[in-house]
Structures are given as structure tokens and as C-alpha cells.
KEKE-3310 file (N, C-alpha, C; in steps of 0.2 Angstrom, whole numbers, plus 5000, padded with zeros to 4 digits):
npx = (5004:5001:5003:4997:4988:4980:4975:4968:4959:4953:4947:4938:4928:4924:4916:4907:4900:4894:4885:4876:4870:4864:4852:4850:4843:4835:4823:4821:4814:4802:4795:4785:4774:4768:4763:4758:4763:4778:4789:4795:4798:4799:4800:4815:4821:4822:4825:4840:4843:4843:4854:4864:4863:4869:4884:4900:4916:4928:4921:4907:4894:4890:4893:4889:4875:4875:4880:4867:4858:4860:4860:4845:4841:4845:4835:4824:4823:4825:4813:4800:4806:4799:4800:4796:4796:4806:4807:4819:4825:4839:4854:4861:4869:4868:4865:4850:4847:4853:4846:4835:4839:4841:4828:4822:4827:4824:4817:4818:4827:4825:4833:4826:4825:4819:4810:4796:4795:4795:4784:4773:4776:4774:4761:4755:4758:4768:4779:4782:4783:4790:4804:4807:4818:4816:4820:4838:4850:4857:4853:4839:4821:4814:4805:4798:4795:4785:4775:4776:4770:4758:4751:4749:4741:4745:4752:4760:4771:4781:4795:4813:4827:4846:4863:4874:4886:4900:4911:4927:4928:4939:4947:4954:4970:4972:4983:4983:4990:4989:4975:4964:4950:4934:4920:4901:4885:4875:4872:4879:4892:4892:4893:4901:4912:4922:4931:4935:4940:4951:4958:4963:4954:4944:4927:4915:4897:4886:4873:4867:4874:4880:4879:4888:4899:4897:4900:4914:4919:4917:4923:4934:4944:4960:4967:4953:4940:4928:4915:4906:4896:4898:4894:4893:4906:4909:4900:4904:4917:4927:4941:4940:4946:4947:4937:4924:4923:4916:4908:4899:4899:4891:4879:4864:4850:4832:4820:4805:4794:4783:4769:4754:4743:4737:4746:4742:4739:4743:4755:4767:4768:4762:4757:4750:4741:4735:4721:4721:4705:4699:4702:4701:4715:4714:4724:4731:4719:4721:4731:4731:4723:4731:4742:4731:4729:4740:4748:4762:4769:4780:4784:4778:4777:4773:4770:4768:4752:4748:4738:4738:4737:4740:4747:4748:4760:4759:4768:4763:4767:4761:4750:4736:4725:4724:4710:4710:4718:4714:4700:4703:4710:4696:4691:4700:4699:4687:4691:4696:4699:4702:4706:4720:4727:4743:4747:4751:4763:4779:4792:4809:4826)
npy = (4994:5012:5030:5036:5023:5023:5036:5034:5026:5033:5042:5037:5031:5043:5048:5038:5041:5055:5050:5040:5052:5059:5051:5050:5062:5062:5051:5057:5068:5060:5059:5068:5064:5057:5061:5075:5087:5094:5098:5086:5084:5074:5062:5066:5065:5054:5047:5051:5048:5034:5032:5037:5027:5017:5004:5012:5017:5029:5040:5054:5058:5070:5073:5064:5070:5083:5083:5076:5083:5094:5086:5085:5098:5101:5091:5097:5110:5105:5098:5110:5117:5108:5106:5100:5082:5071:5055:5043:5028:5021:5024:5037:5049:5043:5043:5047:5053:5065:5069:5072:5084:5090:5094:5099:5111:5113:5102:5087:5077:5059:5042:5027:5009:5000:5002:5002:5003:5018:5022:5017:5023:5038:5032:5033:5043:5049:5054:5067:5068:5054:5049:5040:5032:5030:5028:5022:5027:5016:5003:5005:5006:5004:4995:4989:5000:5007:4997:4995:5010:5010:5001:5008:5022:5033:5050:5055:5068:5077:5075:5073:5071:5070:5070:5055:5054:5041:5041:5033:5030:5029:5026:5041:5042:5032:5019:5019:5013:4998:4994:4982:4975:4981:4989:4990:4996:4984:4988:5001:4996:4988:5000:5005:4995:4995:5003:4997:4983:4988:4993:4981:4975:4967:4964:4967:4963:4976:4983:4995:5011:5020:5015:5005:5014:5017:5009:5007:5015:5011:5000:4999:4992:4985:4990:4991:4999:5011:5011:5028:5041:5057:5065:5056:5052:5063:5063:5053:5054:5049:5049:5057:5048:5045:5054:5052:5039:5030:5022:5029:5044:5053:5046:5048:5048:5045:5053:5048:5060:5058:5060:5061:5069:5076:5086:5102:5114:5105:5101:5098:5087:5072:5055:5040:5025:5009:4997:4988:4984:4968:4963:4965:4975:4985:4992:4999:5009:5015:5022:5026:5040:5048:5053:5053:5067:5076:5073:5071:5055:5052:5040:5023:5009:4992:4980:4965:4961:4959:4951:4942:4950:4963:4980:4994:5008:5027:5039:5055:5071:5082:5094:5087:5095:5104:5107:5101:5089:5086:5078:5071:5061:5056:5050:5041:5034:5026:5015:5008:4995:4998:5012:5026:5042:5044:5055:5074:5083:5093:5091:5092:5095)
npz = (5000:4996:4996:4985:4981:4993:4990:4979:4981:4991:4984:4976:4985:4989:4977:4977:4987:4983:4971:4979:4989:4977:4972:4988:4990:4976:4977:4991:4986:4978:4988:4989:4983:4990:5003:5013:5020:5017:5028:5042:5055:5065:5057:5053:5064:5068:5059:5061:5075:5072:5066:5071:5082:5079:5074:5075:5073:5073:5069:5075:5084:5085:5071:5064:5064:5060:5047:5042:5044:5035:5022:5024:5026:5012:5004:5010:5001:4989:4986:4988:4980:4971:4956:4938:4935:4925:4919:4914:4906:4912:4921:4927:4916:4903:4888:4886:4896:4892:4881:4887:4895:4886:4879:4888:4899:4912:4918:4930:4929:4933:4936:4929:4932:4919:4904:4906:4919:4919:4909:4919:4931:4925:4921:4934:4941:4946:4940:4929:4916:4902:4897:4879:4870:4854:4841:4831:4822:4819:4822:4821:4819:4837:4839:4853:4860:4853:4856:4869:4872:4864:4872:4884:4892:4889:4880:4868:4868:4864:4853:4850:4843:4844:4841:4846:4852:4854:4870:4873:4889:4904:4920:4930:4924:4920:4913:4895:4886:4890:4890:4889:4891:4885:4889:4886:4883:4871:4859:4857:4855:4845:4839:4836:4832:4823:4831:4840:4834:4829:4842:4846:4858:4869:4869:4879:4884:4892:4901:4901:4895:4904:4916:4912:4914:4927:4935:4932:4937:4953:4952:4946:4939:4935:4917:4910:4902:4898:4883:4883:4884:4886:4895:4904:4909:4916:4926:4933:4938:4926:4915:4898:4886:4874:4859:4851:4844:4838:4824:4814:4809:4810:4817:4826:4838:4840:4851:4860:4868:4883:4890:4903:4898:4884:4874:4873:4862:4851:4837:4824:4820:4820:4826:4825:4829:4822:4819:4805:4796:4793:4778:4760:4753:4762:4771:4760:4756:4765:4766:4752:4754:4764:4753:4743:4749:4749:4760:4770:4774:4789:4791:4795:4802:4807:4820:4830:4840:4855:4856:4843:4831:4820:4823:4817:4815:4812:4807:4804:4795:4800:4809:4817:4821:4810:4798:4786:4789:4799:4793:4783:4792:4799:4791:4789:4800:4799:4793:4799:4811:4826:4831:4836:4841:4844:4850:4846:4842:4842:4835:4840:4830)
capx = (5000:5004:5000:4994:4985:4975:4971:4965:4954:4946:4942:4933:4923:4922:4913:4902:4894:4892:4880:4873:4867:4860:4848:4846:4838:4829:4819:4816:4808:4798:4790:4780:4765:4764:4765:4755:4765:4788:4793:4793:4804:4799:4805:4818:4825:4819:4832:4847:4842:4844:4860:4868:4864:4873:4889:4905:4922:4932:4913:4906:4887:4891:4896:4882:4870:4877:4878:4861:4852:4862:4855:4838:4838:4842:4828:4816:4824:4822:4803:4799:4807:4794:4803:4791:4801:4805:4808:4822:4827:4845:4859:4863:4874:4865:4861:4843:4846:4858:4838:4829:4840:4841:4823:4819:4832:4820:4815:4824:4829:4824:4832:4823:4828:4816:4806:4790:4795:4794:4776:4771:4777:4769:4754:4754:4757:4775:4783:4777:4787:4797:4810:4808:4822:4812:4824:4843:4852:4860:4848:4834:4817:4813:4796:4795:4794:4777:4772:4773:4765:4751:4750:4747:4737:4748:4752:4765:4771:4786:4801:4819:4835:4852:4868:4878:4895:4904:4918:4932:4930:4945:4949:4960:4977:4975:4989:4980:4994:4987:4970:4962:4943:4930:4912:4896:4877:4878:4872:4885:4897:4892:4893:4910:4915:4929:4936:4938:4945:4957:4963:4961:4950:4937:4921:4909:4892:4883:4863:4868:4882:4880:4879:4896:4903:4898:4905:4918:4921:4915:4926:4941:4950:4964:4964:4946:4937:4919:4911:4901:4896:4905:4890:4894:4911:4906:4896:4907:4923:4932:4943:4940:4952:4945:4931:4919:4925:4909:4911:4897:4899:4883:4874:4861:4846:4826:4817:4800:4794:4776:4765:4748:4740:4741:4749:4737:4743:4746:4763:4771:4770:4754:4756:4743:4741:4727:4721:4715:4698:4701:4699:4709:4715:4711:4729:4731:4717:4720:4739:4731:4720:4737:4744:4728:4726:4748:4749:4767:4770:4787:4787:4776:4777:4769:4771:4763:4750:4746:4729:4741:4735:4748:4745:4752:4760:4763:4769:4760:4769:4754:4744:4729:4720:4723:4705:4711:4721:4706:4696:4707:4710:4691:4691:4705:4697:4683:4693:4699:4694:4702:4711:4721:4729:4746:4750:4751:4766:4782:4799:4817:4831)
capy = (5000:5018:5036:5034:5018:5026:5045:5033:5023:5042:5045:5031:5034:5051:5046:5033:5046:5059:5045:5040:5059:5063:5047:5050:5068:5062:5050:5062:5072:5057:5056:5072:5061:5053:5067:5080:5091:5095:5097:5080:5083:5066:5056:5066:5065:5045:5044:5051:5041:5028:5031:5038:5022:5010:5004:5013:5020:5037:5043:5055:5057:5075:5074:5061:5074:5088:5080:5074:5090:5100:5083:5088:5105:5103:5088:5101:5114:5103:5097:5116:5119:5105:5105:5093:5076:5065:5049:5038:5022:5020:5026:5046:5049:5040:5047:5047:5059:5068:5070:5075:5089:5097:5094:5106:5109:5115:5096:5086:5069:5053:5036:5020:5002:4999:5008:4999:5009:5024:5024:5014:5029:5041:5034:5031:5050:5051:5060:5070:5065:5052:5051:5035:5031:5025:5025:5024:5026:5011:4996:5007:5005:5002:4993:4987:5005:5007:4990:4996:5014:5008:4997:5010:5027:5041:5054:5060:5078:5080:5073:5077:5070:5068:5065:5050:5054:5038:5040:5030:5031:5026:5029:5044:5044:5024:5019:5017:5004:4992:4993:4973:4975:4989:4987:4995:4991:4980:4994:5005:4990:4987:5008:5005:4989:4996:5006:4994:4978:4991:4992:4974:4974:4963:4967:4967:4969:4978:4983:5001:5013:5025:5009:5004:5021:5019:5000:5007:5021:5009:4994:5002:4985:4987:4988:4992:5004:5007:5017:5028:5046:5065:5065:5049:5054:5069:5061:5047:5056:5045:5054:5053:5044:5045:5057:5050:5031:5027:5021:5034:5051:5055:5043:5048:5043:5051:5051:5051:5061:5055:5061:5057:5072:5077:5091:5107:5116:5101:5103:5100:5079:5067:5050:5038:5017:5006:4991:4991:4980:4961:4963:4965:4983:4992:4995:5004:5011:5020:5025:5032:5042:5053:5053:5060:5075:5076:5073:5067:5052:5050:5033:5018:5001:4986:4976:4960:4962:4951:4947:4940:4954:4969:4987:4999:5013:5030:5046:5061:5075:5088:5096:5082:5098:5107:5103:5096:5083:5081:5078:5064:5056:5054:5044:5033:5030:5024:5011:5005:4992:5002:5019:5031:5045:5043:5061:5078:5085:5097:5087:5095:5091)
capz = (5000:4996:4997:4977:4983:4998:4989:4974:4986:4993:4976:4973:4991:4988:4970:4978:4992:4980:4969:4985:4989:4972:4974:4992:4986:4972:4982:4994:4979:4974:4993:4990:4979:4995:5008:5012:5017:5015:5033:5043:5061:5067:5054:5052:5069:5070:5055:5064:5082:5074:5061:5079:5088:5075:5077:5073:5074:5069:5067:5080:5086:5081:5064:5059:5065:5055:5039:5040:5046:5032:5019:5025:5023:5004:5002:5009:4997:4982:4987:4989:4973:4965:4949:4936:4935:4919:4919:4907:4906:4912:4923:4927:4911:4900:4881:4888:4900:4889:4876:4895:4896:4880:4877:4894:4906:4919:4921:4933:4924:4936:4933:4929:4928:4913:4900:4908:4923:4915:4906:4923:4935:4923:4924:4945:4944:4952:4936:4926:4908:4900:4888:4878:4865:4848:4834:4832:4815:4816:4824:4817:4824:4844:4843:4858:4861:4851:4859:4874:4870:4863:4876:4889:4890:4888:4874:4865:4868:4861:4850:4847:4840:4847:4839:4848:4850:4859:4871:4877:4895:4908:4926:4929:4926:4918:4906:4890:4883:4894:4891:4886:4886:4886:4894:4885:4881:4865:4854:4858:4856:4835:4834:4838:4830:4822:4834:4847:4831:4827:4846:4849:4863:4871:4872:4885:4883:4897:4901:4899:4895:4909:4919:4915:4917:4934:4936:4932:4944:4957:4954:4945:4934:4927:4912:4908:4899:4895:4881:4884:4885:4891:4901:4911:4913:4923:4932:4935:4937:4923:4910:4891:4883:4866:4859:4844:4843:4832:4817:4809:4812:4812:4822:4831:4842:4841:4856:4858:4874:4884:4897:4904:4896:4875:4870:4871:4858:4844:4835:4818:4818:4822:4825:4825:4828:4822:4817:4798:4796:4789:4769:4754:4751:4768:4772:4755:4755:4771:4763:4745:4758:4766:4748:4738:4753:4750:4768:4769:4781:4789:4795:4794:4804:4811:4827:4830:4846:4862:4851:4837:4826:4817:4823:4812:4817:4806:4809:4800:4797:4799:4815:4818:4822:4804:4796:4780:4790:4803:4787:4781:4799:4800:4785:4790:4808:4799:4789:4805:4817:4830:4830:4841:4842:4850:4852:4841:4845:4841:4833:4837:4827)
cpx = (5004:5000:4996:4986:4977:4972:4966:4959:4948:4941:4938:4928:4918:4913:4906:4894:4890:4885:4874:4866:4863:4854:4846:4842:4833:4824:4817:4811:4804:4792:4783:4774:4761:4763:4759:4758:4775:4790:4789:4800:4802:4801:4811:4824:4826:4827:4841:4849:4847:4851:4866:4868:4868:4880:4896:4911:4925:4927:4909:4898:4884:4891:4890:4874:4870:4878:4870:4857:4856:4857:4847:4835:4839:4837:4823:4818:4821:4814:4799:4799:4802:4797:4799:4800:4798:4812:4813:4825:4834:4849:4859:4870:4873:4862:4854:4840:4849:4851:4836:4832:4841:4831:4820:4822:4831:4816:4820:4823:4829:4826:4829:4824:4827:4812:4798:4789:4792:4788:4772:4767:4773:4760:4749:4754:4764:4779:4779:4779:4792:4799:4810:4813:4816:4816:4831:4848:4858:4857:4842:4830:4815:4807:4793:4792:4786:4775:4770:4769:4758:4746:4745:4743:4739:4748:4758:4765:4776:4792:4807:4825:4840:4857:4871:4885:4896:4908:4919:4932:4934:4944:4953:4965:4979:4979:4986:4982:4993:4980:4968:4955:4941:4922:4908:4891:4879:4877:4877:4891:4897:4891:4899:4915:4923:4936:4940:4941:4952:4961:4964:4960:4942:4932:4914:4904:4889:4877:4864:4877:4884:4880:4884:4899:4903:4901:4912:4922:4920:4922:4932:4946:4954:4961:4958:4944:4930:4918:4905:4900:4899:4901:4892:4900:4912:4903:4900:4914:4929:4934:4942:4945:4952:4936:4931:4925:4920:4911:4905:4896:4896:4876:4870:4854:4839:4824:4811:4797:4787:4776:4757:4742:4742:4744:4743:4735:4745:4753:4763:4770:4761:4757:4752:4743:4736:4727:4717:4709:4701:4696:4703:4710:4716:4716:4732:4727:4716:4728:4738:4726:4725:4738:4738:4729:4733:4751:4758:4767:4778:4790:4780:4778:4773:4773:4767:4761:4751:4741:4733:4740:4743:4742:4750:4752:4764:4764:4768:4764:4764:4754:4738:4725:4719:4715:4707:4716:4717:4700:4697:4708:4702:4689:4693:4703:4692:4684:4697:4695:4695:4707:4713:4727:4733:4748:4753:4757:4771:4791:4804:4820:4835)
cpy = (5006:5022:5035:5029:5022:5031:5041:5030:5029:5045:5042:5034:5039:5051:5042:5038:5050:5055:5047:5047:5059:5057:5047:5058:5065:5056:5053:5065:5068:5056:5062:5068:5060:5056:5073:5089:5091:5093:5090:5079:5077:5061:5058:5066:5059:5043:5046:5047:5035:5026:5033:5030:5013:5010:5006:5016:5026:5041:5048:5057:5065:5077:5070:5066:5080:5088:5079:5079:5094:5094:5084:5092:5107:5097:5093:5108:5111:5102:5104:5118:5116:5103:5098:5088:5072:5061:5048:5034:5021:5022:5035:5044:5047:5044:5050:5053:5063:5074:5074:5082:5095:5098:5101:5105:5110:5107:5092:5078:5066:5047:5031:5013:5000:5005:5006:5003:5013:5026:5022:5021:5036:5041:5037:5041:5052:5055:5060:5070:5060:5051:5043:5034:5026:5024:5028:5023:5022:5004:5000:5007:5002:5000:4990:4993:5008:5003:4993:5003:5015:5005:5003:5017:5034:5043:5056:5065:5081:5076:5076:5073:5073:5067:5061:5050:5050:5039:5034:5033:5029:5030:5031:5042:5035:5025:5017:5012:4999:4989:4986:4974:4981:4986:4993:4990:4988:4984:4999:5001:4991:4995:5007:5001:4989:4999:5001:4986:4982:4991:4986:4972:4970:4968:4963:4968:4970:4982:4991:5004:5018:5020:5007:5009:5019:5012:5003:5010:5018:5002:4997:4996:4987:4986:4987:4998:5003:5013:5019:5037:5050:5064:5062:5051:5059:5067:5055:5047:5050:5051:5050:5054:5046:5049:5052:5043:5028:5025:5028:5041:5053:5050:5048:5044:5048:5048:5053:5055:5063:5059:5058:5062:5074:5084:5098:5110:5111:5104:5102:5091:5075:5059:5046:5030:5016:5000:4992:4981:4974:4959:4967:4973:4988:4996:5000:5008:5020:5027:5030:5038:5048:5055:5056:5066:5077:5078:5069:5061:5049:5043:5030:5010:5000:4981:4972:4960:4957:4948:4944:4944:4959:4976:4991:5005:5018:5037:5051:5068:5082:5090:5093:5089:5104:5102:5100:5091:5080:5078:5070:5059:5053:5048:5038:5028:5023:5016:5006:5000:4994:5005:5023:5035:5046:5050:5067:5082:5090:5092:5092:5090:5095)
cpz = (5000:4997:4990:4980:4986:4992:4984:4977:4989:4989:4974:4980:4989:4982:4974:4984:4989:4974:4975:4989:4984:4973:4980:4991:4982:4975:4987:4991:4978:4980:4994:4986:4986:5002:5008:5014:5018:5023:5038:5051:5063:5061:5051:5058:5071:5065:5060:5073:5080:5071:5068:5083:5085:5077:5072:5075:5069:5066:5072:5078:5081:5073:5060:5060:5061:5051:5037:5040:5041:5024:5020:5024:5015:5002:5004:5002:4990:4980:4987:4983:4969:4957:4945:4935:4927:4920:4912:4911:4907:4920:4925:4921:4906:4893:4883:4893:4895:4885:4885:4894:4891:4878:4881:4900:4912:4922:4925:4933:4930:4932:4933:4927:4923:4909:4902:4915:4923:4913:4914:4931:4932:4925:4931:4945:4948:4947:4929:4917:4910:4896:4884:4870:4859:4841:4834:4824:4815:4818:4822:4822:4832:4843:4847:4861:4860:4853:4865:4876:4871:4868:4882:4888:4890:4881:4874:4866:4869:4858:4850:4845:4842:4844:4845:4849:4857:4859:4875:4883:4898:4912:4928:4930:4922:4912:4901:4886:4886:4893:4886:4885:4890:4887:4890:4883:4872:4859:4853:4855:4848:4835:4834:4836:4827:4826:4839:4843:4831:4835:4852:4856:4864:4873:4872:4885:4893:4898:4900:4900:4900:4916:4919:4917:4926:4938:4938:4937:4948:4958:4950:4943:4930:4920:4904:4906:4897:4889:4882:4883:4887:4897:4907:4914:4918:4928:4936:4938:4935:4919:4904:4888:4875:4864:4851:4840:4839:4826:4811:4814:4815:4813:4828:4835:4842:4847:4856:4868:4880:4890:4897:4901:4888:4874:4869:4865:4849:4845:4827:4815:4825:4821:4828:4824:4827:4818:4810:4800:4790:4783:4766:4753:4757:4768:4767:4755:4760:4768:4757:4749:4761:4759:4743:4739:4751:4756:4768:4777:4781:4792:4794:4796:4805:4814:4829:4838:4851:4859:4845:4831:4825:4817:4820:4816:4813:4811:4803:4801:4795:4808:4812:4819:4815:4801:4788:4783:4795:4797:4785:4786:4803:4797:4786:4796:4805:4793:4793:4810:4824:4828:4836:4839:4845:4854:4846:4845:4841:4839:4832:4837:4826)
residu = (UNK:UNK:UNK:UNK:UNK:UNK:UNK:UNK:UNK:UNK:UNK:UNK:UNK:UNK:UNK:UNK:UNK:UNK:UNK:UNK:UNK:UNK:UNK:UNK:UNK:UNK:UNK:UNK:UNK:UNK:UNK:UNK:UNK:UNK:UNK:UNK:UNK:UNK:UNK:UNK:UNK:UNK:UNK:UNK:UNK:UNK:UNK:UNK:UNK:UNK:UNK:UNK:UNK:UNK:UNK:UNK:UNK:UNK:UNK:UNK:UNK:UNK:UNK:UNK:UNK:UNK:UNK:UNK:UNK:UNK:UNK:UNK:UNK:UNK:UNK:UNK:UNK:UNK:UNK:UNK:UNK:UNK:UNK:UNK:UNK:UNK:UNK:UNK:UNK:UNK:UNK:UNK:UNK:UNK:UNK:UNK:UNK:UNK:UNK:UNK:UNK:UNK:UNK:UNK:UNK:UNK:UNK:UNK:UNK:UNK:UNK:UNK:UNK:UNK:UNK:UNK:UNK:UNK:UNK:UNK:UNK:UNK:UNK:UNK:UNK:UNK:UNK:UNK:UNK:UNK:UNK:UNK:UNK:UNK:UNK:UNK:UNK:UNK:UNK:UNK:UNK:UNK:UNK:UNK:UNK:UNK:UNK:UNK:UNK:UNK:UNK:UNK:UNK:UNK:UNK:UNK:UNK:UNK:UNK:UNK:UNK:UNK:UNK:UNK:UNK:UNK:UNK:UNK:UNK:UNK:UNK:UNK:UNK:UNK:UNK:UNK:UNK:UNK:UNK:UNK:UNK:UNK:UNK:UNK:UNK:UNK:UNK:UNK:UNK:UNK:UNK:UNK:UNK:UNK:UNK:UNK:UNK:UNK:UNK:UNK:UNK:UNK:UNK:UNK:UNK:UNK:UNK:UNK:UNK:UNK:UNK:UNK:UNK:UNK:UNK:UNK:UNK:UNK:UNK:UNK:UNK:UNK:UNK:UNK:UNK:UNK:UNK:UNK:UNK:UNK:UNK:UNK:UNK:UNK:UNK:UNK:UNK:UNK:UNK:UNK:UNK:UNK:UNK:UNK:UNK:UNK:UNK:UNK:UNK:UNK:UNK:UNK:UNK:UNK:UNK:UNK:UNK:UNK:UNK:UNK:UNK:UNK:UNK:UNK:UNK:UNK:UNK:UNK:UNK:UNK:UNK:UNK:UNK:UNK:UNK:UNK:UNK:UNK:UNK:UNK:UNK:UNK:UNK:UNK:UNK:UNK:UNK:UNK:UNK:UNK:UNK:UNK:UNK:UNK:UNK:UNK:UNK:UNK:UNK:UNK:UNK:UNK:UNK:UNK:UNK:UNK:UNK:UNK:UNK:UNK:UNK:UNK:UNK:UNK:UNK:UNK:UNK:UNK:UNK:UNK:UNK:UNK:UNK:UNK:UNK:UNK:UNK:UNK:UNK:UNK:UNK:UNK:UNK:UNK:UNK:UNK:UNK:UNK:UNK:UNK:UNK:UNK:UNK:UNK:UNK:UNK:UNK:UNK:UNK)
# end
């Protein structure tokens, strides 16, 4: 053991608390659904009782009291503040936060194990949007995405695109001639295929890439590197090693971004699912239908349901409340055996 050893050990602690904090905050923030009102001296003194009466050393009674009660005073600051909350699927660090934040930096990005999460918590009423990744210019469409959408009772109300720029991340100050394998979600992994044959390195798939980052700050392997985002690295305090490892430049990522309420105001793009009626023609017929009015449509799929049926899903690039696009969407309803409206929204790009 050395001086190096040990400071590098603080720094790893250090990292872990500061996690630890941002999560015990946003929790505190999620207890206002369930609360009636912010201050709570009984269970705020019940917590320190009993974090005082465990067992420890080089620790004093004092110290755990004055950390807590300064912890306290900014969960009541935050919960006060109310700031609405959106939800994404991942990690802190995470491309998805990356979309959260450019979309509207006045929401304050919550993460979530799953994207079933995410529509889930919307609906219960604990956050107030989520950001859900729907297509990537290199594995293309996410339809589990629309599956699970349609599935549930929320609206679209809003989009945006992102480009992707994957980094080499490392844990400061790592020898980079040493490095053997790199850790990242598996999509990340084939954006990067050449970079990482060219510096003959194993690779690691892992459930996200803001998620290795944090692996990685946490467990610190020689050796090891993950890609992943600037973002993660900030939040992870790892150093980037390598900016834009991707194999295409311009890769990016759209996101689509839900709430439990539609969009008052409509926007620029309409998307809409349905089932066409069982007989020959329908589905054209509903398609020469956009195409007479010269509705453009920028996208068009299907997804096989839980009834084994295929719901189509298009995106119209209209306002559903313009009346020659209300005109044509009445028409197409009626050519359907069920229709909806997923959300009339505003797409940045």
C-alpha cells in the first residue's frame, strides 16, 4: 500500500457518496405524491436516532448529525422547489438523459431500471414525463417501444434527435497501453465495432452505458474501459480517453417524449396506431388516403400484438387539428377496426 493507493481509494469513496446523495435527494423528491406536506421533524430525527445508535468507529454522534440535518435542509429545498420530473430508462449519464435535458432543462431527469418503469410511473402520477428512445440510425426502429406505448394510456408531447457521440472512457490517470477490454450496452458496442478491432479489445456487453461508466468508477479493473458518453464521465469522474469512437459520424438517436395528458397546443407531427379492418385493400386504402390529401408520412410500421393481430404505426407530418388533416384522419378511423391517436406534437432536430 501507498500514498497513490490510499488517495485513489478516497476517490473512489468520495465518488460513491456523491451518487449515493444525488439518489438520496431524488427519492426524497419522489415522497411528495405521497405526503401531504415538505417538513417531517419526526421522521427526520427518528432517521438520525437511529444512524447515531449503530455501530461505529472514527465517526462521532456529532458529525452524523450535521451532515444529516444539512442533507435535510436541501431535500426540503428541492421538494419546495417541485421542479416537474422526467423519467428515462438507464443510469445518470445516460444518452437518455443527455435527450431530457436538451429537450427542457428545467425538468429534473429521474432514473429508471426499465422503460415499463417509466410509462408505469407516469401513469401512478410520480413523474410528470418520460423520455423514451424510439429509433437509432444504426439498429433502426425500437418497437418494443410502440408496443409498449400503445399498450398504455399516455400521449406524445414531444420529440427530438440527438447525435451520439461515443467516448472511450478510463479511470484517471489509467495507462492506456494496457488497456484489454471495454464494457458498454451492446448497441453501443456494434457503433463502435471498428474502433475497438482496430485496438484489439474485448468486448463486454453491458445493460447500459452510463451503467458501465459507473461500474467502472466503482470497481476500477485494470485495464478496463467502457464506452460511453461526456456526460457519464462527469458524472462518473472518469477521463475521456477517446472522443467520437463510432464508426458513423453521424449517428444519432430520436426520442419520443410522453406524458399522461396530449399536448394542448398540437405541434408539427401526428402520430397515430390502428388496426386496419380484415379485407383485401384496407391498408392501401387508408395510405392512397394521406397521399391524395399530400399529407406526407414520415414513418410507417407494424408490430405483432398480444391478440396476434399487426397494429400499424405512422407518423404524419401535419397538425391532427389542421382541418384538412382532421378531414382525412376521420376517414382513415373509419377504415379501421380500432384507431388512436398517439400524440400531436412538436419534433426537434
Amino acid at each position: 500500500m501507498d500514498l497513490n493507493k490510499i488517495r485513489r481509494e478516497i476517490d473512489r469513496i468520495d465518488n460513491s457518496i456523491l451518487r449515493a446523495l444525488q439518489r438520496r435527494i431524488e427519492w426524497g423528491r419522489l415522497t411528495l405524491k405521497f405526503k401531504k406536506k415538505i417538513l417531517s421533524p419526526e421522521r427526520e430525527q427518528a432517521i438520525v436516532n437511529s444512524l447515531m445508535e449503530r455501530e461505529r468507529s472514527l465517526l462521532s454522534s456529532e458529525v452524523i448529525e450535521a451532515i444529516y440535518q444539512t442533507i435535510f435542509t436541501e431535500s426540503r429545498r428541492v421538494q419546495a422547489e417541485a421542479r416537474p420530473l422526467i423519467a428515462f430508462q438507464g443510469e445518470h449519464g445516460a444518452f437518455t438523459e443527455v435527450a431530457c435535458r436538451e429537450w427542457n432543462k428545467n425538468l429534473a431527469p429521474i432514473p429508471c431500471a426499465t422503460n415499463s418503469d417509466v410509462i408505469e410511473g407516469i401513469e401512478q402520477g410520480v413523474y410528470d414525463f418520460g423520455m423514451l428512445p424510439i429509433e437509432n440510425t444504426i439498429v433502426g426502429r425500437q418497437n418494443h417501444i410502440t408496443a409498449l406505448l400503445n399498450q398504455s394510456k399516455l400521449h406524445i408531447v414531444g420529440a427530438i434527435s440527438i447525435p451520439v457521440e461515443e467516448c472511450l472512457l478510463v479511470v484517471p490517470r489509467a495507462p492506456l497501453t494496457q488497456l484489454r477490454r471495454v464494457y458498454s450496452h451492446p448497441m453501443a458496442l456494434a457503433e463502435c465495432k471498428s474502433f475497438i478491432h482496430q485496438n484489439n479489445l474485448d468486448a463486454i456487453e453491458y445493460f447500459d452505458t452510463a451503467g458501465a461508466a459507473q461500474w467502472l468508477a466503482e470497481n476500477q479493473p485494470d485495464g478496463t474501459a467502457v464506452i460511453a458518453g461526456e456526460l457519464a464521465a462527469k458524472y462518473y469522474n472518469l477521463e475521456v480517453a477517446r472522443h467520437n469512437v463510432g464508426d458513423n459520424p453521424h449517428a444519432a438517436t430520436r426520442f419520443l417524449v410522453v406524458g399522461s395528458e396530449p399536448k394542448s397546443d398540437g405541434g408539427n407531427k401526428t402520430s397515430i396506431s390502428f388496426f386496419v379492418k380484415n379485407e383485401p385493400g384496407a391498408l392501401a386504402a387508408i395510405m392512397n388516403l394521406f397521399a391524395d390529401s399530400k399529407i406526407n408520412l414520415s414513418h410507417i410500421d407494424s408490430v405483432l400484438d398480444s391478440t396476434g393481430d399487426y397494429v400499424f404505426y405512422v407518423d404524419v407530418d401535419a397538425n391532427v387539428n389542421d382541418a384538412p388533416v382532421a378531414k382525412v384522419m376521420e376517414q382513415v378511423e373509419k377504415l379501421c377496426d380500432s384507431y388512436r391517436v398517439l400524440g400531436c406534437y412538436n419534433e426537434i432536430k
